[in-house]
C-alpha positions as CSV (number, residue, x, y, z in Angstrom):
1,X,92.8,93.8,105.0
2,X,90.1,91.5,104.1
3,X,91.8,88.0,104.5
4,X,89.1,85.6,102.2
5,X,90.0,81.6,102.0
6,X,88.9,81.2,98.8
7,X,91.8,84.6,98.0
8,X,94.6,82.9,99.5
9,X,94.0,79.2,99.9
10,X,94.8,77.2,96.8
11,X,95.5,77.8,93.6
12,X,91.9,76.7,91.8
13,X,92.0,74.3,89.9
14,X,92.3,75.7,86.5
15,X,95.0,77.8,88.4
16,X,96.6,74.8,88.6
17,X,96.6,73.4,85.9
18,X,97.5,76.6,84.1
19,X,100.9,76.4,86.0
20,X,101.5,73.0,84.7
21,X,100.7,73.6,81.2
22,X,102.9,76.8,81.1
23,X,106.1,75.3,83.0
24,X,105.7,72.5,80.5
25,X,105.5,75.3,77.6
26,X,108.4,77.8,79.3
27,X,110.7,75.6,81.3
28,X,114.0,75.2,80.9
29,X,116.0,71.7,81.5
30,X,118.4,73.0,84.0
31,X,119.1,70.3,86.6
32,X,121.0,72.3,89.1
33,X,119.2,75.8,89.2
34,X,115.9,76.2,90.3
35,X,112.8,77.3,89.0
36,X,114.1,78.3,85.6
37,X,111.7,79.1,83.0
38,X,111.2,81.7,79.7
39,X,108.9,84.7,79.6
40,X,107.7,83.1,76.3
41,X,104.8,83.1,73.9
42,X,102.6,85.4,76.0
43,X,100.3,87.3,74.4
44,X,100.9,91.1,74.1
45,X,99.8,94.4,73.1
46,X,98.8,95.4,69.2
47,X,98.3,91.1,69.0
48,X,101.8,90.3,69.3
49,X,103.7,88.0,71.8
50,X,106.7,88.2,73.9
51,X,109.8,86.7,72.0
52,X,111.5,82.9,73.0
53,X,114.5,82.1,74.5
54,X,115.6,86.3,75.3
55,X,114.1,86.3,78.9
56,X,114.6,84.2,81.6
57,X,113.6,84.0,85.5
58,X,114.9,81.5,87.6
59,X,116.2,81.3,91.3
60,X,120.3,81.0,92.8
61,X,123.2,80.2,90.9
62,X,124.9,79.5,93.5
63,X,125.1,75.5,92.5
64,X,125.2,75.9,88.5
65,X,126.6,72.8,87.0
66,X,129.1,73.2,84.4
67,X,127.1,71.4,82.1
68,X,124.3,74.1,83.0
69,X,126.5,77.0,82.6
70,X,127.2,75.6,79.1
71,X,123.6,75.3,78.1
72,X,122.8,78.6,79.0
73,X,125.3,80.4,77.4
74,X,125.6,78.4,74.3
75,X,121.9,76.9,73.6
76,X,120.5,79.4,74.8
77,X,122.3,82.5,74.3
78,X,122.7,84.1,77.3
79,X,124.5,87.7,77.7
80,X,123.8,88.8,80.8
81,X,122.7,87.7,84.7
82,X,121.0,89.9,87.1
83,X,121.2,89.1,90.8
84,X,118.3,90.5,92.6
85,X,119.5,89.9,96.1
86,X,120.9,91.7,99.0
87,X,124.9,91.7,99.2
88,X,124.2,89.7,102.7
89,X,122.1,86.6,100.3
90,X,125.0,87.6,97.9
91,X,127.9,87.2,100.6
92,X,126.4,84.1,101.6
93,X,126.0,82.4,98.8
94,X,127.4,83.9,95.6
95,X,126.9,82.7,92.2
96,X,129.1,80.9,90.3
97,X,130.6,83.1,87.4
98,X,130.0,81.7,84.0
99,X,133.1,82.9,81.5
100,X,132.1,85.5,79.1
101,X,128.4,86.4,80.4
102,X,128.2,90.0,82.0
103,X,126.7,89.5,85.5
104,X,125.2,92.8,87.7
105,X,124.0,92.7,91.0
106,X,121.2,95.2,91.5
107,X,118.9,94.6,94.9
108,X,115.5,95.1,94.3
109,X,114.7,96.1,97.7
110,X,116.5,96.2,101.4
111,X,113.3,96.1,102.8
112,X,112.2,92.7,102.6
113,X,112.2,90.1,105.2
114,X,111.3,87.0,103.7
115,X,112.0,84.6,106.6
116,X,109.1,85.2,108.9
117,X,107.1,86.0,106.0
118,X,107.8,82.3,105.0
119,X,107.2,80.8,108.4
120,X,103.7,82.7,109.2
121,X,102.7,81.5,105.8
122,X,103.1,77.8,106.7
123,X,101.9,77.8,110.1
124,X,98.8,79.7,108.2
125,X,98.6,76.1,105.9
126,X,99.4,73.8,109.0
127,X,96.3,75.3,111.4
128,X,93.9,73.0,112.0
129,X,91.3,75.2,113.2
130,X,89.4,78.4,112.1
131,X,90.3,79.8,115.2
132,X,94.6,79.2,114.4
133,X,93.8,80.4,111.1
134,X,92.7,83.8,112.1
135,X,95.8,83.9,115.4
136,X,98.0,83.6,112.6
137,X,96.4,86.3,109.3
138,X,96.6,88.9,112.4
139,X,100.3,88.4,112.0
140,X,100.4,87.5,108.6
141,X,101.8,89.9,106.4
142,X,103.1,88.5,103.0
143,X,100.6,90.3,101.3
144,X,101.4,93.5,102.3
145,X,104.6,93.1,102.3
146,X,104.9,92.1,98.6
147,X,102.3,95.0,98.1
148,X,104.9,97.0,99.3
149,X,107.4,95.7,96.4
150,X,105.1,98.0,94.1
151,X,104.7,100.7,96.3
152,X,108.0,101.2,96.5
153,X,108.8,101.4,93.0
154,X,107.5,104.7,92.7
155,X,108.1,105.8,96.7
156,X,111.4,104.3,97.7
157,X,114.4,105.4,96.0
158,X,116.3,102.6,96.3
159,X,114.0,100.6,95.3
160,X,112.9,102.3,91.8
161,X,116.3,103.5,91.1
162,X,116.8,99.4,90.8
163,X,113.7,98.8,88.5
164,X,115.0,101.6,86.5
165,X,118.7,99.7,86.4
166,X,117.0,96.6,85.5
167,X,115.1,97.8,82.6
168,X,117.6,100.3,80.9
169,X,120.0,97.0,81.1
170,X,117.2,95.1,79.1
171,X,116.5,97.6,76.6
172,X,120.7,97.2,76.0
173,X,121.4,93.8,76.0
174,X,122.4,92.2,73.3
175,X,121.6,88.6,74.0
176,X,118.8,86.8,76.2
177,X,119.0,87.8,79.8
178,X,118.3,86.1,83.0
179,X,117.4,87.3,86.4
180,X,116.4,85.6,89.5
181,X,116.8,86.0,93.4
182,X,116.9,82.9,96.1
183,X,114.2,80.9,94.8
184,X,113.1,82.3,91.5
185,X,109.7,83.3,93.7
186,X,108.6,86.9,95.0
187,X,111.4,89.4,93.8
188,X,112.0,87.1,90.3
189,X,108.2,87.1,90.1
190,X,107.9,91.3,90.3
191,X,110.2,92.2,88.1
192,X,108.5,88.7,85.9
193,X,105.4,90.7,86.2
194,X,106.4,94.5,85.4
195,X,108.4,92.8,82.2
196,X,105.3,91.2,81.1
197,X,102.8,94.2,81.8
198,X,105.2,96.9,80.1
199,X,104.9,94.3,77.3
200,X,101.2,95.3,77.6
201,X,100.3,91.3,78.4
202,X,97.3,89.9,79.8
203,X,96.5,90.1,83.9
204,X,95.8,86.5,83.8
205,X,98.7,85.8,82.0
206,X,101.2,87.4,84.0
207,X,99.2,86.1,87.4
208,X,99.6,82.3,85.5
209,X,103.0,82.8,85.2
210,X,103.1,84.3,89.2
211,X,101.1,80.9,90.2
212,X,103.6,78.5,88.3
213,X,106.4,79.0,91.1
214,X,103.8,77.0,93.0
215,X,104.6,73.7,90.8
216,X,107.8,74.8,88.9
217,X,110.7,74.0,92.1
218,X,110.0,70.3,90.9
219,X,111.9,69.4,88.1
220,X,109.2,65.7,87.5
221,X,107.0,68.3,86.8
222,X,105.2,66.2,84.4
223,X,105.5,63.3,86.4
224,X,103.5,64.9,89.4
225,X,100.7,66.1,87.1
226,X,100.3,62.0,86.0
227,X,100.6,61.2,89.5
228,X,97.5,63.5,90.0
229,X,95.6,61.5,87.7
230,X,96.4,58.3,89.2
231,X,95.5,59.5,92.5
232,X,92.7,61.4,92.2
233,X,91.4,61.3,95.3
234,X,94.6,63.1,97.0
235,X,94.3,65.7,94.8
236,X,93.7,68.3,97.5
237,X,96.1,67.2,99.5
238,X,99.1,67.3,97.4
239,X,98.2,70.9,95.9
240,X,98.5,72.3,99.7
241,X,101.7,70.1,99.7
242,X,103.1,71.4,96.5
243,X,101.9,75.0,97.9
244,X,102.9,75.0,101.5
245,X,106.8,74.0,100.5
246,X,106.7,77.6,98.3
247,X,104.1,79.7,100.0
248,X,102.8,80.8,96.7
249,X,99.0,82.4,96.9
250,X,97.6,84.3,94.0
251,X,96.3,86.9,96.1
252,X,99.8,88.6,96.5
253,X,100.1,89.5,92.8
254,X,96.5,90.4,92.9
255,X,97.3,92.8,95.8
256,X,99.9,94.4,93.4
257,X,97.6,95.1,90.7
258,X,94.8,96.8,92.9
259,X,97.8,99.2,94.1
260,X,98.4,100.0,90.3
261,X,94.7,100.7,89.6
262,X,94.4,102.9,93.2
263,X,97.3,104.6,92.7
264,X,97.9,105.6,88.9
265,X,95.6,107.3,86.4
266,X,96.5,104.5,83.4
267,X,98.6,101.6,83.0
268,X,100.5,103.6,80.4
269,X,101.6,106.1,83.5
270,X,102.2,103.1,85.9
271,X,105.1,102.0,83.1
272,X,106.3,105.1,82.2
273,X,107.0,105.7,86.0
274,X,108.4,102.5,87.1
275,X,110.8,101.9,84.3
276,X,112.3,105.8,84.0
277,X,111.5,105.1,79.6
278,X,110.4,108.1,77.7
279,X,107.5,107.0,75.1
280,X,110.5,106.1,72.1
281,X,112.3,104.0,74.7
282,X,109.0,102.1,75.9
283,X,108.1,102.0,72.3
284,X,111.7,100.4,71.5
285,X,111.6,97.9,74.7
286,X,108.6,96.4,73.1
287,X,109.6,96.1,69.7
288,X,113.2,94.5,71.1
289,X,111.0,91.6,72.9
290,X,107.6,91.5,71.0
291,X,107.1,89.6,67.7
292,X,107.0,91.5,64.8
């Protein structure tokens, strides 16, 4: 694995600034749930874009507020919730049930161990030296390990016969639809990423809206970005802030795509794979959650 700084240091810049402009665009005000935002206004296949307000990505609900629960079933519309984590992360802290709103538990994988994943990644942006740097990327594994998330959609049978849950239950719900795992983060941000690329959307776009998980846990999201302004000089610094507290690198959902191009003769077989959809389904997923 060729570990380059400039692939998994910071966000760039316009990365950056990318993730601010789309939480501002996507978010949604929820004051006791975290990282909550819409797969909205995305540009898609045949020049359309993903629909508003149908689906959502966000982490726990293990701490909902009433008034929350409210706005997302009422303003917003929800239907239906699906939990993404392992009945241990279930066990341990279970969502709250919101009246009236189906709610399905479907693990995307066993196989994950975020934990140390987590801790070699900070360590990684707390080295001081070169020579720390490269101690730590011989134990680093985050990127293979998310790699691995694809992989296994189409290897592990656990894990595709999930994917394959996940979308059937889209392509039948009959209101907007949110799903989310601790954080919002790494399993939210896969199945983010195979909604919007079955909805034939831009790389960049779906990688932007990967990158925003690096800036989207703080709810004065606006209020940082001024702060940036006014401090221009600490610029730097409070990017690797923002970005060591979430361990998000663009180089993990970069890794994802290169398995997808190695691995499958098209896109179109990729899909057709991972989701289980025969053409007419596929064709009727995307004209569910694409503009007409």
């Amino acid at each position: 694995m060729d570990f380059k700084k400039e692939a998994i240091d910071l966000l760039t810049g316009e990365e950056f600034d990318f993730a601010f402009e789309l939480i501002r665009k996507n978010r949604i005000p929820l004051q006791s749930v975290d990282n909550a935002r819409r797969l909205s206004n995305f540009a898609a296949c045949d020049g359309k874009t993903v629909k508003d307000n149908l689906l959502i990505r966000s982490g726990s609900l293990a701490r909902i507020s009433p008034e929350d629960a409210e706005y997302l079933k009422n303003t917003v519309g929800l239907s239906l919730i699906i939990d993404l984590r392992t009945p241990k992360e279930i066990e341990k802290s279970p969502d709250k049930i919101i009246p009236e709103i189906q709610h399905v538990c479907i693990p995307l994988t066993d196989k994950l161990e975020t934990t140390r994943l987590d801790y070699l990644a900070g360590r990684y942006f707390n080295s001081k030296t070169e020579g720390e740097k490269a101690c730590v990327l011989t134990q680093y594994a985050r990127i293979d390990e998310v790699t691995k998330m694809y992989r296994n959609i189409s290897t592990d049978t656990q894990s595709l016969s999930a994917v394959r849950q996940i979308f059937r239950l889209l392509l039948d719900a009959n209101g907007a639809v949110l799903f989310h795992c601790t954080s919002g983060k790494d399993r939210a941000g896969v199945i983010a990423a195979l909604i919007l690329y079955v909805l034939g959307c831009d790389r960049n776009d779906i990688l932007n809206d990967y990158n925003a998980s690096a800036v989207t846990f703080f709810s004065k999201a606006e209020k940082i970005k001024d702060d940036l302004k006014k401090q221009e000089e600490d610029e730097s610094l409070l990017k690797l802030s923002l970005q060591k507290s979430v361990s998000v690198m663009p180089e993990v959902m970069r890794a994802g795509f290169r398995y997808i191009d190695s691995h499958y003769t098209s896109e179109e077989a990729f899909i057709l794979q991972a989701t289980g959809f025969t053409q007419n389904e596929l064709n009727a997923f995307r004209y569910k959650y694409l503009t007409n």
